[in-house]
C-alpha positions as CSV (number, residue, x, y, z in Angstrom):
1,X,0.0,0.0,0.0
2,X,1.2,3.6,-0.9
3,X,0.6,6.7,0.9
4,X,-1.3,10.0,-0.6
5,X,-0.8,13.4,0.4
6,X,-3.6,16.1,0.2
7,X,-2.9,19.4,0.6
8,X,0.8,18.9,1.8
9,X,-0.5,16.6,4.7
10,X,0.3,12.9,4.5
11,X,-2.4,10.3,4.6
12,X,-2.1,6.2,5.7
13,X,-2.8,4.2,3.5
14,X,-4.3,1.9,6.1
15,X,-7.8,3.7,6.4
16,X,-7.9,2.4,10.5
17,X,-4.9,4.2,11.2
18,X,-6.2,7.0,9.6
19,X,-9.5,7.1,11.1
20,X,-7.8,6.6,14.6
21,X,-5.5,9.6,13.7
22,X,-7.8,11.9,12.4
23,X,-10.3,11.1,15.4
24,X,-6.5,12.1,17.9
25,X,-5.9,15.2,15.7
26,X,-10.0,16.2,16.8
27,X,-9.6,15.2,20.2
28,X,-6.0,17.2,20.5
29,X,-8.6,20.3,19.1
30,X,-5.1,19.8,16.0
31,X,-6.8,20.9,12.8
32,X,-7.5,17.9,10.6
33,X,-3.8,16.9,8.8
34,X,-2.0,19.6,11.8
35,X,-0.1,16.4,13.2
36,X,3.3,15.7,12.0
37,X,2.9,11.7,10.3
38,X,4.7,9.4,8.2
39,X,4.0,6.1,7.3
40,X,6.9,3.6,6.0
41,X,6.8,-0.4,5.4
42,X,3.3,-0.1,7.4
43,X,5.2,1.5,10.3
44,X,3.1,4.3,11.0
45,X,4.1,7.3,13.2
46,X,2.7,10.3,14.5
47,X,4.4,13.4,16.4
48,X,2.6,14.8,19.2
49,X,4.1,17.5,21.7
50,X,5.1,16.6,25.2
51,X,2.0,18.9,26.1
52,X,-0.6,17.1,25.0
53,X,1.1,13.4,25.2
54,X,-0.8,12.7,28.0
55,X,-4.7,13.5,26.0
56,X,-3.1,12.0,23.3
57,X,-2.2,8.1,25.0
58,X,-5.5,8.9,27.1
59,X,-7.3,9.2,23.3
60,X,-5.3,6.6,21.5
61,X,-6.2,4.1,24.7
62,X,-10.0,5.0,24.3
63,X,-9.5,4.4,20.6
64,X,-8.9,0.7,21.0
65,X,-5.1,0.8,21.5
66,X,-5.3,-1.7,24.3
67,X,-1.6,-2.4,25.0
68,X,1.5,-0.7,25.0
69,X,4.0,-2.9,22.9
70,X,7.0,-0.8,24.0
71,X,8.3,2.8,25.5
72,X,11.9,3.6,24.6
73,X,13.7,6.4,24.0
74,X,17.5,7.7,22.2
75,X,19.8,10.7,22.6
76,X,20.0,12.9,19.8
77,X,22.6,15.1,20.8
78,X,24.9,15.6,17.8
79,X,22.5,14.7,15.3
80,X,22.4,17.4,12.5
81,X,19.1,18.1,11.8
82,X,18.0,17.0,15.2
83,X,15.1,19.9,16.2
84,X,15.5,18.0,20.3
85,X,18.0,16.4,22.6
86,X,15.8,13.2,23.2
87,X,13.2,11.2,20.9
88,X,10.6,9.0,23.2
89,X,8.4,6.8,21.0
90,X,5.1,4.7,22.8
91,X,4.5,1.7,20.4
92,X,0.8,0.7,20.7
93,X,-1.8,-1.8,18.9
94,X,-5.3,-3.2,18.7
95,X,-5.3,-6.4,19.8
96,X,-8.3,-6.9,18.5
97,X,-7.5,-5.7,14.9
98,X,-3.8,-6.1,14.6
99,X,-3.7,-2.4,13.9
100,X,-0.3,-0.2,15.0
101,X,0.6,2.8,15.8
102,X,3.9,4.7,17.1
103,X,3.0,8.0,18.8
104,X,6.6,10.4,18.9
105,X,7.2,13.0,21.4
106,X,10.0,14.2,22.7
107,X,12.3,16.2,25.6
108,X,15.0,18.9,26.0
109,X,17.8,19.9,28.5
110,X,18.0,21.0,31.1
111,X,15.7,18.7,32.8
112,X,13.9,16.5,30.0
113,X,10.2,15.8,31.6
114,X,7.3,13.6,30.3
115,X,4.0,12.5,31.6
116,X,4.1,9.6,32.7
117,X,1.8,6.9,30.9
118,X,1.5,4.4,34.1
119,X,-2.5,5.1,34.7
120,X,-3.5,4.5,31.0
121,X,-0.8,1.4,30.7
122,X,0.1,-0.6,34.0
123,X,2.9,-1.9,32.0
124,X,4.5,1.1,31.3
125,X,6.0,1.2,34.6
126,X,9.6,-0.5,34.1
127,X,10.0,1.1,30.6
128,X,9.5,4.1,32.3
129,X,11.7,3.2,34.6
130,X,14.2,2.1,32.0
131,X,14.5,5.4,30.1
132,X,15.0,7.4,33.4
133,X,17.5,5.2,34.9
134,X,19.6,4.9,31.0
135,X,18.8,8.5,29.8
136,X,17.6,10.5,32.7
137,X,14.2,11.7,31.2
138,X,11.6,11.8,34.0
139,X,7.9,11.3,33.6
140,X,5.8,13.1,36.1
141,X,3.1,11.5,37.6
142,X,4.9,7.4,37.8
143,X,4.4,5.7,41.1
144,X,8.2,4.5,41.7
145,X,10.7,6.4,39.7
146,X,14.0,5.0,40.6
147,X,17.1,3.3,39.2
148,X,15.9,-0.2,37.8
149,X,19.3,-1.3,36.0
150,X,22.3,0.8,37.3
151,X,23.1,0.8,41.4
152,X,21.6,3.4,43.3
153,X,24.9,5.1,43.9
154,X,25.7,5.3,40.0
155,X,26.2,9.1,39.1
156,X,25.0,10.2,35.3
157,X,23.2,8.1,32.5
158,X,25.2,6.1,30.6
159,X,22.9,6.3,27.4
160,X,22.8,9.9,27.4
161,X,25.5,11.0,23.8
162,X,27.7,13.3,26.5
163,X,28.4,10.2,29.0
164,X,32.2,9.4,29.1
165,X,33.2,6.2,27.3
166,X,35.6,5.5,30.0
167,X,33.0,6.5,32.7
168,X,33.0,8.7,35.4
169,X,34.9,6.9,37.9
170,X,32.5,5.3,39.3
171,X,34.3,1.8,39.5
172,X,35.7,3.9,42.9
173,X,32.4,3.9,44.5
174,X,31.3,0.3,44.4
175,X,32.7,-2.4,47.2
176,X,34.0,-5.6,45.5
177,X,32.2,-8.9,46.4
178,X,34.1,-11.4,48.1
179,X,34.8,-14.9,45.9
180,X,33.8,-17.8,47.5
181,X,37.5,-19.8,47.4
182,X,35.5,-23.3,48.5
C-alpha cells in the first residue's frame, strides 16, 4: 500500500490508522492533517508534543489501543538536523485488529520531563523506569521512579551521547564482592 498526500498533509494508507489519527488530531482540538505523520513499510508514526502526550495516550487508549508494545527512547545530541536532545516513542496496537501505531514525542535539557503513561498502561512502569534510569528523562506522575538497571549510587546516565566512554569513575564507589574460594 502507498501513501497520498492532500494538501501537503500525509495520509495512511491503512484507512484504520487513519481514522484513529484523524479522530487524535479532533480530540488534540489539532486541525485535521495539523499532526506531523509518516508512514513507511506499514510503520506508521505520528508526532505529538510533550503537552498534549498525556490527552493524546488517554485518546489513542479510548480508541482501542489496548496495549503498550514498547516505550523507549535515544539521545539525539549531535544529530544534524535533530530539532531536540531526546526522541521518546510509545508503540501501541489493537489487539483486536492487529492495527499499530507509534506515537513520537519528545524532551529537551536541562531537565527533559514527560508524563508519565502508568495510569493509561500498568505496563509502562519498568519502561519508564528504564528510560530514566539509562537516559535521565523523568515522567511526572509514575508511582516509583528509581534506578531499575544501574546501582543506586551510580552518578549520570550512561545512554545519554555526553556520557564518558571511559566512565565517570565510578568503578571507585562500588565495594568488591568477596569470591567464595570453596
Amino acid at each position: 500500500m502507498s501513501e497520498g498526500t492532500v494538501a501537503g498533509h500525509t495520509l495512511f494508507s491503512d484507512p484504520a490508522v487513519e481514522s484513529i489519527v484523524s479522530g487524535l488530531e479532533k480530540a488534540l482540538g489539532v486541525p485535521g492533517g495539523g499532526l506531523k505523520r509518516s508512514s513507511f513499510r506499514d510503520n506508521h508514526r505520528v508526532w505529538v508534543e510533550p503537552a498534549r502526550l498525556a490527552s493524546a495516550l488517554k485518546h489513542l487508549r479510548e480508541a482501542g489501543m489496548d496495549l503498550l508494545i514498547d516505550l523507549s527512547a535515544a539521545d539525539y545530541l549531535g544529530y544534524q538536523d535533530a530539532e531536540h536532545r531526546y526522541g521518546v516513542w510509545y508503540i501501541l496496537e489493537n489487539t483486536s485488529t492487529g492495527t499499530r501505531i507509534m506515537v513520537r514525542s519528545w524532551a529537551d535539557d536541562p531537565s527533559p520531563c514527560l508524563p508519565s503513561a502508568f495510569d493509561i498502561w500498568r505496563g509502562s512502569d519498568w519502561m519508564e523506569r528504564e528510560v530514566y534510569d539509562l537516559l535521565g528523562i523523568q515522567f511526572t506522575g509514575h508511582p516509583d521512579l528509581r534506578r531499575i538497571l544501574m546501582p543506586d549510587e551510580f552518578a549520570g546516565h550512561p545512554l545519554r551521547k555526553d556520557y564518558p566512554l571511559r566512565g565517570m569513575g565510578e568503578r571507585h564507589h562500588f565495594v568488591p564482592l568477596a569470591r567464595d574460594e570453596s
